[in-house]
C-alpha positions as CSV (number, residue, x, y, z in Angstrom):
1,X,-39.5,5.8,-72.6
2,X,-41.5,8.1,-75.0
3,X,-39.8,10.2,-77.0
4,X,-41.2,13.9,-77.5
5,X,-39.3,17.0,-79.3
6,X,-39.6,19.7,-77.1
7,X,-38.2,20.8,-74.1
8,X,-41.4,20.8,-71.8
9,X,-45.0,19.7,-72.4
10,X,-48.3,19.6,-70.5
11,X,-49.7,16.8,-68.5
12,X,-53.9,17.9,-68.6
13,X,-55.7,15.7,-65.7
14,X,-59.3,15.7,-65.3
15,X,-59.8,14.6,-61.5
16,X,-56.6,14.4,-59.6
17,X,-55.6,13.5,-55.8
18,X,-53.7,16.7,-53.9
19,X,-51.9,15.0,-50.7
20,X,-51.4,18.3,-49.3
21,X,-55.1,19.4,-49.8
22,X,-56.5,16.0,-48.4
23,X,-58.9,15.9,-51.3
24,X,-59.0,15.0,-54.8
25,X,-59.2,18.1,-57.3
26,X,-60.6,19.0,-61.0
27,X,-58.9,20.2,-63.4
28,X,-54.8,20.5,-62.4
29,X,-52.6,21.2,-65.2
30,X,-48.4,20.3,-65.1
31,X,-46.3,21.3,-67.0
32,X,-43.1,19.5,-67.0
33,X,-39.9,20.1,-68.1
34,X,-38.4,17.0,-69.9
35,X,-34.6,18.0,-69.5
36,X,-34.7,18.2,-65.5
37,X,-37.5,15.9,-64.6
38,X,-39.3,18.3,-62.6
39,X,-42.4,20.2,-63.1
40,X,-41.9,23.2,-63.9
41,X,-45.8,25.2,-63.4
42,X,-49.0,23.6,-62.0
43,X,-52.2,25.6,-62.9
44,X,-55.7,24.9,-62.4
45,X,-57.8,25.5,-65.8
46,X,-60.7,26.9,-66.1
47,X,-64.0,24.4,-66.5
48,X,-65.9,26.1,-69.0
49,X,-62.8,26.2,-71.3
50,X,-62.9,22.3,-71.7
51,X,-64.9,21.5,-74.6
52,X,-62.4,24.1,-76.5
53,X,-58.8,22.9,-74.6
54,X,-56.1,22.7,-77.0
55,X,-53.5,20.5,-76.7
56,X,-49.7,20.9,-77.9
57,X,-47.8,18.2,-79.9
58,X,-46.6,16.8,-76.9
59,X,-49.0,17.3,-74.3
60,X,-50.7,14.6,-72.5
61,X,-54.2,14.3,-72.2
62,X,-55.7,12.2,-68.6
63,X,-58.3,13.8,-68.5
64,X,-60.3,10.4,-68.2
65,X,-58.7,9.2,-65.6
66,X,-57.6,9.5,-62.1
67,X,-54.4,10.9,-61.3
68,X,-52.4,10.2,-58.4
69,X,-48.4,11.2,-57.4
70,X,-46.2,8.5,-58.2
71,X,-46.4,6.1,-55.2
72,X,-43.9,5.1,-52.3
73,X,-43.4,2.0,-50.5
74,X,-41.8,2.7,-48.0
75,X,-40.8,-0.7,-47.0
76,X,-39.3,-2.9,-49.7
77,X,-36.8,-5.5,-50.4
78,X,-35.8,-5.8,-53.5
79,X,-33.2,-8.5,-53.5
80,X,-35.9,-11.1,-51.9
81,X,-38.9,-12.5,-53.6
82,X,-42.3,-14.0,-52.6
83,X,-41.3,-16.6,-49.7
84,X,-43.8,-19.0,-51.0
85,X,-41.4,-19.5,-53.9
86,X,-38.5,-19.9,-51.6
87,X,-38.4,-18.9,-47.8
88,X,-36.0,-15.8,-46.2
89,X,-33.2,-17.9,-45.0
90,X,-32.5,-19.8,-48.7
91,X,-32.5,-17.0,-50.6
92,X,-30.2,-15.2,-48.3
93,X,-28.0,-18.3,-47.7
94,X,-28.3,-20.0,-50.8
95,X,-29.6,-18.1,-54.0
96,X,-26.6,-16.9,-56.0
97,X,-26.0,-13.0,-56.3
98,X,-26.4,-13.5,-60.2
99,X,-29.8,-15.0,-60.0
100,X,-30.5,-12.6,-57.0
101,X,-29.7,-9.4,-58.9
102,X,-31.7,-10.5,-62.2
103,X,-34.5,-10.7,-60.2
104,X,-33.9,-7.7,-58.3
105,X,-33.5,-6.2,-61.9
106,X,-37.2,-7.7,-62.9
107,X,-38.7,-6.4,-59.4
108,X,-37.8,-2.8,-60.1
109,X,-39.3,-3.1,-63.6
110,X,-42.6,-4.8,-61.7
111,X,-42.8,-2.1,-59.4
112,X,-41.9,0.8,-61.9
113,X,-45.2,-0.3,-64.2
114,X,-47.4,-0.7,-61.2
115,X,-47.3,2.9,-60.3
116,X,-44.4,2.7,-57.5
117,X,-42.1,5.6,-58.5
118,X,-39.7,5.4,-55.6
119,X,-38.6,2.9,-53.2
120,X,-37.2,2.9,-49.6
121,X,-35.4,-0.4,-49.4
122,X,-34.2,-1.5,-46.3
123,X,-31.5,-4.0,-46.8
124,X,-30.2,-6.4,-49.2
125,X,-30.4,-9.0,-46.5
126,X,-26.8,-10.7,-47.4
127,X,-25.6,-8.6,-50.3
128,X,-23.7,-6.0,-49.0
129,X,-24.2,-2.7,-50.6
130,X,-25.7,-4.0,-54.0
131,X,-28.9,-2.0,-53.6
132,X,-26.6,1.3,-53.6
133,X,-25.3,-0.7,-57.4
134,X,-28.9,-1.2,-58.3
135,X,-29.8,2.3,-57.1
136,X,-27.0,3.8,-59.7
137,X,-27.5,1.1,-62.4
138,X,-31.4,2.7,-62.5
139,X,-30.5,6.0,-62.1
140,X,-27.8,6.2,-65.2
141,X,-30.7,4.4,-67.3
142,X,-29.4,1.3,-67.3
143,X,-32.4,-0.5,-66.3
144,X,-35.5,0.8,-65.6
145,X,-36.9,1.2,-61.7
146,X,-38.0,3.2,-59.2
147,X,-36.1,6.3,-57.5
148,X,-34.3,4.3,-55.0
149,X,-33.3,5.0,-51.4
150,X,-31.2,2.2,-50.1
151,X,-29.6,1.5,-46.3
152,X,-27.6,-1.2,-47.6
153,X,-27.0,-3.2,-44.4
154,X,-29.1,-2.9,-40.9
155,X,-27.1,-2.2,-37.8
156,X,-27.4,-5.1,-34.9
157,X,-25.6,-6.0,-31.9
158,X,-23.4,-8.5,-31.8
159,X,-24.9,-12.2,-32.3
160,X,-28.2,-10.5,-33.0
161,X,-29.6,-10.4,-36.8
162,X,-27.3,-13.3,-38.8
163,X,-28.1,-16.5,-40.0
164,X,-28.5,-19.4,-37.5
165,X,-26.7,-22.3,-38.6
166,X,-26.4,-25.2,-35.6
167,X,-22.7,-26.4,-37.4
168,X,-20.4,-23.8,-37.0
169,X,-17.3,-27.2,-35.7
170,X,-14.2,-25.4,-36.3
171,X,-15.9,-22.3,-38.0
172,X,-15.6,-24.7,-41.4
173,X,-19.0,-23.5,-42.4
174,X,-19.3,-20.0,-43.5
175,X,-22.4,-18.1,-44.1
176,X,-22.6,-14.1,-45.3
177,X,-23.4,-11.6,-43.0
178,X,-26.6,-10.3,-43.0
179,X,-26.3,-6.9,-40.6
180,X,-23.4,-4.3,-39.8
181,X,-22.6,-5.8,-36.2
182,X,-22.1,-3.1,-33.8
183,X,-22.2,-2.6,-29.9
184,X,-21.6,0.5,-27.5
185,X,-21.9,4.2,-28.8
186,X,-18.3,4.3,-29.9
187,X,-19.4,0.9,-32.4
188,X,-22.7,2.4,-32.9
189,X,-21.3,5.8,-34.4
190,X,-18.3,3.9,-36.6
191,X,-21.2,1.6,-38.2
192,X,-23.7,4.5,-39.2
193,X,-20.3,6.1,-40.8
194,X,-19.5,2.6,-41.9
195,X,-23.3,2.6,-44.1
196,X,-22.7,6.1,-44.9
197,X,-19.3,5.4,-46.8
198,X,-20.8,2.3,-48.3
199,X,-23.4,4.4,-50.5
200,X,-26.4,4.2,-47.8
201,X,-29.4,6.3,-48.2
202,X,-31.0,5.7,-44.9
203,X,-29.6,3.8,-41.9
204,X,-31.3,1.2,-40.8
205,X,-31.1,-0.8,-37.6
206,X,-32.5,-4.0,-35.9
207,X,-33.8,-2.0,-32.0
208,X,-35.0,-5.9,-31.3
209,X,-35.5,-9.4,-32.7
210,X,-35.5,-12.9,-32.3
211,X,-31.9,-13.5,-31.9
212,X,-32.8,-16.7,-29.6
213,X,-33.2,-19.7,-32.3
214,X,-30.8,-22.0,-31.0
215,X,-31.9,-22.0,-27.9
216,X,-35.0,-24.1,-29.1
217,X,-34.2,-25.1,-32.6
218,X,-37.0,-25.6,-35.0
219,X,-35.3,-27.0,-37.3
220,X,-33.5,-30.4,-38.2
221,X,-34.7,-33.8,-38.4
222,X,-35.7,-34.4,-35.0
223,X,-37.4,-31.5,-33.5
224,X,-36.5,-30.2,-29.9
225,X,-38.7,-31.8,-27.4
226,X,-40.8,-29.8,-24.4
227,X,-40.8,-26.3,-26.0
228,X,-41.6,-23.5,-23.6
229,X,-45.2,-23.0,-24.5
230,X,-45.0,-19.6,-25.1
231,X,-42.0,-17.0,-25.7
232,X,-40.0,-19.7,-27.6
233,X,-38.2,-17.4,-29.2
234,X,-39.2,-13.9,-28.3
235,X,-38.4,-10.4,-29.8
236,X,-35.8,-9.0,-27.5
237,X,-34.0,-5.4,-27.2
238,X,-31.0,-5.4,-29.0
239,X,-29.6,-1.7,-28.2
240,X,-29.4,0.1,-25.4
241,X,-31.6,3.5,-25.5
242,X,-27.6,4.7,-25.0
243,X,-26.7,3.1,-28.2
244,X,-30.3,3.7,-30.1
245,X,-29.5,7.4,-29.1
246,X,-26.0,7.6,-30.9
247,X,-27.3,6.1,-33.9
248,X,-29.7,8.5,-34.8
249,X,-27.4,11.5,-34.0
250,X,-24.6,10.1,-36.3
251,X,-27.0,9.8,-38.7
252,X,-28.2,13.0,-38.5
253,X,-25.3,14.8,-38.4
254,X,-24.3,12.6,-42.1
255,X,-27.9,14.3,-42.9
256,X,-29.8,11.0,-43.5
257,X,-33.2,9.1,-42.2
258,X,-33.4,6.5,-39.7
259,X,-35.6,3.2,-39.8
260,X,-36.2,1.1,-36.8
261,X,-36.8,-2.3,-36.8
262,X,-39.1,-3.0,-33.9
263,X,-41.1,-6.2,-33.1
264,X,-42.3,-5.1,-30.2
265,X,-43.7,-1.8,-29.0
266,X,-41.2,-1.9,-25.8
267,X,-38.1,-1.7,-28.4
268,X,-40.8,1.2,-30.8
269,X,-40.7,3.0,-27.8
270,X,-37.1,3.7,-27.2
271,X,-36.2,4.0,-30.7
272,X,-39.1,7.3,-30.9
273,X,-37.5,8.5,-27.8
274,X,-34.0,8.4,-29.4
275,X,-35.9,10.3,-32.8
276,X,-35.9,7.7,-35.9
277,X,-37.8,8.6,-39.1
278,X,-39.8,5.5,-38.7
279,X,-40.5,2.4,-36.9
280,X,-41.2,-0.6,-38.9
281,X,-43.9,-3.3,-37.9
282,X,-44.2,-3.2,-34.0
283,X,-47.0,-5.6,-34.3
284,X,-46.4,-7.1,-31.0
285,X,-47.4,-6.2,-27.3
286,X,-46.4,-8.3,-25.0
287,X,-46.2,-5.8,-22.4
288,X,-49.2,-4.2,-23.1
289,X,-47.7,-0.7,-24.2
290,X,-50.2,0.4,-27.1
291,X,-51.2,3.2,-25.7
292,X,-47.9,4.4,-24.5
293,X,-46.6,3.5,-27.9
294,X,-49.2,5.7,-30.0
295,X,-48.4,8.6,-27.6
296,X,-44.7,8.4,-27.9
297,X,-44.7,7.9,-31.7
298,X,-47.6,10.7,-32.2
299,X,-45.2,13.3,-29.3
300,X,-41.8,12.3,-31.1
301,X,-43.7,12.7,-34.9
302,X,-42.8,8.9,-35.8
303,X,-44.2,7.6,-38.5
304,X,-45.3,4.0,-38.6
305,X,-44.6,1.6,-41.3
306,X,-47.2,-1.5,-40.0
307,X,-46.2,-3.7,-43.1
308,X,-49.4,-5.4,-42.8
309,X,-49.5,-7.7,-46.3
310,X,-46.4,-9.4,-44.5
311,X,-48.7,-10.6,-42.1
312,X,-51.4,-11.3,-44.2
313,X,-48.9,-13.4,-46.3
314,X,-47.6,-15.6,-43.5
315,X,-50.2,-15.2,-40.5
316,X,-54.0,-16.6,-40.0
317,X,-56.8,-14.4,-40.7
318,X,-57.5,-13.5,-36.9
319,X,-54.1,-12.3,-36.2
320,X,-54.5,-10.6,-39.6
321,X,-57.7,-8.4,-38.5
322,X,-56.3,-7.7,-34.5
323,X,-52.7,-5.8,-36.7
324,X,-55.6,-4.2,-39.0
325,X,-57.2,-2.9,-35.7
326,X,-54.6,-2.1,-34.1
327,X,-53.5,0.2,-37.3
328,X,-56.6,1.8,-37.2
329,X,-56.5,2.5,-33.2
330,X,-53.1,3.8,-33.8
331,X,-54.2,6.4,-36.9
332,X,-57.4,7.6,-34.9
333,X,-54.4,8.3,-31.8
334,X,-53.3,10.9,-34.5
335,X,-50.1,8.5,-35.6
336,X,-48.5,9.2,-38.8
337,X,-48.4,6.1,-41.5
338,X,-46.8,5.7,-44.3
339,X,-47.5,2.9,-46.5
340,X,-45.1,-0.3,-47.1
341,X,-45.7,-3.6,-47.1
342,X,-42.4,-5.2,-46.5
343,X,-42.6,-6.0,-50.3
344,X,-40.3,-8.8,-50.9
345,X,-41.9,-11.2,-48.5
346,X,-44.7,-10.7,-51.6
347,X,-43.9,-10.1,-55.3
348,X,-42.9,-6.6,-56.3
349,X,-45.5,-5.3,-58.6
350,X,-48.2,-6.0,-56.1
351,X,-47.4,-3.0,-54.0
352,X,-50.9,-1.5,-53.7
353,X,-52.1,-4.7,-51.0
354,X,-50.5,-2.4,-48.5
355,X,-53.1,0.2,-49.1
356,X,-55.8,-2.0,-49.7
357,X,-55.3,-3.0,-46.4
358,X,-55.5,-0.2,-45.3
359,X,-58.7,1.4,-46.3
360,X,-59.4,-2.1,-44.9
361,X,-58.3,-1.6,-41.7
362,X,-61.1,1.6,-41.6
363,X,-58.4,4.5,-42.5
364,X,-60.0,6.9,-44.9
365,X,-59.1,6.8,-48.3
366,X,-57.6,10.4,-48.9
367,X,-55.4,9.3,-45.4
368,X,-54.2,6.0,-47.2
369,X,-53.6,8.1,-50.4
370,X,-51.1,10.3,-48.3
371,X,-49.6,7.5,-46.6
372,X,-48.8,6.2,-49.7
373,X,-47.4,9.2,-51.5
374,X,-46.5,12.2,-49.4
375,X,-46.2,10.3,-46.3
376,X,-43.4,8.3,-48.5
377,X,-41.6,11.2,-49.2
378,X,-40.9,12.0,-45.3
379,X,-40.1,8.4,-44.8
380,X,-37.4,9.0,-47.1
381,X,-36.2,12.1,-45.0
382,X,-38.3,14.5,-46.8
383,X,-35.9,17.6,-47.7
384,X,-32.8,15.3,-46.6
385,X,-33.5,13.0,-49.7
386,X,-32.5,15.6,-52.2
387,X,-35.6,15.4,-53.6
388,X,-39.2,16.7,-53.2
389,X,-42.3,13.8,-54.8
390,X,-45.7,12.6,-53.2
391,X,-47.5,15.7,-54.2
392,X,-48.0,18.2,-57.2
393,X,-46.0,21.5,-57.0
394,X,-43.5,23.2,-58.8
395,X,-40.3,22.3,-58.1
396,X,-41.2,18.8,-57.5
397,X,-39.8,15.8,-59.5
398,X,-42.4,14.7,-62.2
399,X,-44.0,11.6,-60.8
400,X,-47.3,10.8,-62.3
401,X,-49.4,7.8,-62.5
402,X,-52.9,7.6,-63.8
403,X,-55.8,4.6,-63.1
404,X,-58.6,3.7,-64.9
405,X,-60.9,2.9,-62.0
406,X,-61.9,5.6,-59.2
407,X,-60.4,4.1,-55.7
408,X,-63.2,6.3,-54.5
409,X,-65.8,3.7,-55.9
410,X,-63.4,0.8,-56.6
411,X,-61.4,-0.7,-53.8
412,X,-59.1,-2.4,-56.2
413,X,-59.1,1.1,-58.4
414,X,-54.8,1.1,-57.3
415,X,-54.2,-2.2,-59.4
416,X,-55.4,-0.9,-62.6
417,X,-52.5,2.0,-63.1
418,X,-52.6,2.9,-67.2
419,X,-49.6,5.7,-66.9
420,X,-46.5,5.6,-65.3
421,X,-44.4,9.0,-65.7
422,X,-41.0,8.7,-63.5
423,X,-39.1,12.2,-63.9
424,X,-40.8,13.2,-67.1
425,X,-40.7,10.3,-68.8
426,X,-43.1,7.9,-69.9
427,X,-42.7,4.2,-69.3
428,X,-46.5,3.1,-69.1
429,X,-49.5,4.7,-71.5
430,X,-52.8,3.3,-72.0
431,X,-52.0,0.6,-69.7
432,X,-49.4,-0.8,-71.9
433,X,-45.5,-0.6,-71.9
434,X,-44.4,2.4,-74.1
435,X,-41.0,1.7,-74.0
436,X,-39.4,-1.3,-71.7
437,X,-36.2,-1.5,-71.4
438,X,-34.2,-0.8,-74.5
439,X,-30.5,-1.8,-74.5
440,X,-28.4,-0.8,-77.1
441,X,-26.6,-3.4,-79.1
442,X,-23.1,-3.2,-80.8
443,X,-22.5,-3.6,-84.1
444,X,-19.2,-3.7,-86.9
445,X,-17.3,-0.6,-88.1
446,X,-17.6,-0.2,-91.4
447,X,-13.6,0.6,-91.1
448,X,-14.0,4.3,-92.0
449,X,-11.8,5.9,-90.0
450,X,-8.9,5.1,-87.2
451,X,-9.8,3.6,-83.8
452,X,-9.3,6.8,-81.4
453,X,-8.1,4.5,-78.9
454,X,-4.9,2.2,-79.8
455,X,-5.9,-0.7,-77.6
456,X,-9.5,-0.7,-79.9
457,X,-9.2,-2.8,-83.3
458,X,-10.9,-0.8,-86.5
459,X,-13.1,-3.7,-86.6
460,X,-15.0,-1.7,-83.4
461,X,-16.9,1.0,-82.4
462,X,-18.4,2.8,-79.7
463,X,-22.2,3.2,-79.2
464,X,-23.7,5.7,-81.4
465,X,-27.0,7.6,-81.2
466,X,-28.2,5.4,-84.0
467,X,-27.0,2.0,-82.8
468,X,-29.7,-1.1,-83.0
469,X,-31.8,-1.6,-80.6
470,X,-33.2,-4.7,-78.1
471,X,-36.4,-4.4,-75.9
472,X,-36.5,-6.8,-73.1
473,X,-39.3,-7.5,-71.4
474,X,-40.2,-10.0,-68.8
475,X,-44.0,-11.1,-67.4
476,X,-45.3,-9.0,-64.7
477,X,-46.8,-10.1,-61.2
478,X,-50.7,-10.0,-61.3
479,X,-53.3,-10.3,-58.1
480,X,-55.4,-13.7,-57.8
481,X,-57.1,-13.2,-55.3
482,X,-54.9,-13.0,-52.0
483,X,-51.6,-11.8,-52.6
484,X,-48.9,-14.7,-53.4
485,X,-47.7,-16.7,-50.2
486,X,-51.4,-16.9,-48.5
487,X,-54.1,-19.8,-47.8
């Protein structure tokens, strides 16, 4: 982080993007107050002033770029990394929780730096309730990240979302859990205040999936002969619209968001009807429900979370453009969307595919902006997260990135972010690291003065104010071509 002496300063932007406004805007001043994070006064300056603006010690000048909010996935994953480097089931089976929270660490520095002020992560997929310790670590300044809202584990039925192993003889082979198993509304309710207890943000839950693997194995070294043709192993309802229903009143009265999982627009359908925050992905339409998806979803105010670089990752390019369309028919039937890629499945730090994809798929620019910033923010439970971000107004926590290309000329303008500012402080300036992470490092009393504590030798000392430093710093993701994982 920067450091600056007094106790607010002035952020001056030139041409800036106002979510609520639809429309990008000249001239926006914030001021900021360093000791809360927030902005404090947002003021439009006059244009004939300009030439003659002057600027305080520790004002800011962007001027020359475009400003944005900080961004919001709002679908991440931040204890998995790009498949193509090892798939789902490994890392979730096999990868140790050392190596998985190091690189959990290095993702939320990737994403930090590429603009991606907050995070809605839904799940650690094996890990428990680490993302609410990562989530902490971040927010004391231990590491540096995005503002994190974490569901910790997904709720499934019973022999629903877990890992398939085809030896289970005499239950001698144990593999974690990977959801928070719970059937009937009695279950239901004790699970959401099971996540709740844990440190949960948002409750998250699994409304379908492809629970049927073994019927059909795919894999081992002889593979299963005569597959069904089609439906091999289909997306299928997990919850009952009973069960869907208690979920999202248990989490609302413990005040918090609800994300459905939904292959299918059959299982999207009954989790709107029961009121989630969001469905994620409902890509597939078996029974031909589009239409009375959009209408539920746009009725019910659902936003949609399409995660569309997942598929571009692991699908084929005609599959890829029938999801983009179907995005598109779903915005133009007045659905909400909010950007997130499933990041994860992709390398953090490569966020902005999801909104590439987008403007891609035909969504205006200013509409993919939202869903990528203010649209965020409700994903997260809007006023239920504590917090207000995605948009410029007093009150608001000081999220502020800045590019160096204009998205409204260049369609890869959201991979060239210069300025990162996370609650007031600096992390990214003229597109280089101000500060990375700096970690303080002990060193020997010089045996002054009596330990305080009489389990301390005098040979040691607590951290001081003007203890040695150590910046660590790690190489960040970068775009060729396609994003990692892809033909």
């Amino acid at each position: 982080m920067i450091e600056m002496t007094g106790s607010t300063f002035t952020v001056h932007t030139g041409v800036s993007f106002d979510p609520k406004k639809k429309a990008f805007v000249d001239n926006v001043s914030l001021k900021i107050d360093r000791e809360t994070g927030a902005i404090v006064d947002v003021y439009t300056r006059d244009s004939s002033a300009e030439e003659t603006l002057s600027l305080e010690k520790d004002d800011i000048d962007l001027r020359k770029k475009i400003v944005l909010p900080g961004l919001v996935d709002s679908h991440t994953h931040v204890f998995l990394h790009a498949y193509k480097e090892r798939n789902a089931t490994e890392q979730m089976r096999d990868a140790s929780i050392v190596e998985r929270t190091v690189r959990a660490t290095n993702a939320a520095r990737a994403a930090l730096l590429a603009g991606y002020t907050t995070y809605r992560d839904l799940g650690t997929e094996t890990l428990g309730n680490a993302d609410v310790n990562l989530r902490d670590s971040i927010n004391r300044g231990l590491i540096p990240g995005p503002r994190m809202f974490v569901a910790t584990e997904a709720l499934a039925s019973s022999g629903s979302y877990e890992l398939r192993i085809e030896n289970r003889l005499g239950q001698r082979l144990i593999v974690p859990r990977a959801c928070d198993a719970a059937d009937g509304v009695a279950g239901v309710q004790a699970a959401v205040r099971r996540r709740a207890g844990d440190g949960a943000d948002i409750i998250k839950f699994y409304a379908d999936y492809r629970r049927k693997v073994l019927r059909f194995p795919l894999t081992g070294p002889r593979p299963v002969r005569f597959p069904p043709a089609a439906r091999r192993n289909p997306a299928v309802t997990m919850f009952s619209q009973e069960e869907m229903d208690a979920i999202v009143q248990e989490a609302h009265r413990a005040e918090m968001p609800v994300a459905a999982h939904t292959g299918e627009t059959r299982a999207a359908i009954m989790a709107s009807k029961a009121g989630v925050t969001t469905v994620e992905h409902a890509l597939e339409d078996t029974d031909e429900k589009e239409e009375t998806f959009f209408e539920t979803l746009k009725e019910n105010g659902t936003i949609w979370v399409p995660t569309i670089t997942a598929i571009e990752v692991e699908a084929d390019d005609v599959w890829l453009e029938d999801v983009k369309q179907r995005v598109k028919r779903g915005f133009n039937a007045g659905v909400k969307i909010a950007a997130g890629g499933d990041t994860g499945v992709f390398d953090h730090g490569l966020n902005a595919r999801e909104m590439e994809l987008l403007v891609e798929a035909g969504i205006p620019l200013e509409e993919v902006l939202i869903a990528g910033t203010l649209r965020g923010w409700e994903a997260c439970g809007g006023d239920r997260s504590g917090y207000r971000f995605g948009w410029f107004e007093k009150g608001n926590r000081a999220d502020i990135i800045a590019l160096d290309a204009d998205p409204r000329k260049d369609t890869k303008a959201l991979r060239k972010v210069s300025f990162v500012m996370k609650d007031g402080e600096v992390w990214k300036r003229d597109g280089q690291v101000v500060t990375d992470m700096v970690v303080q490092l002990p060193r020997w009393s010089e045996l002054k003065e009596p330990s305080p504590s009489p389990t301390l030798s005098d040979e040691w000392t607590e951290l001081g104010d003007d203890q040695p430093t150590m910046t660590m710093s790690v190489p960040l993701p970068v775009f060729t071509g396609k994003p990692a994982g892809s033909d």
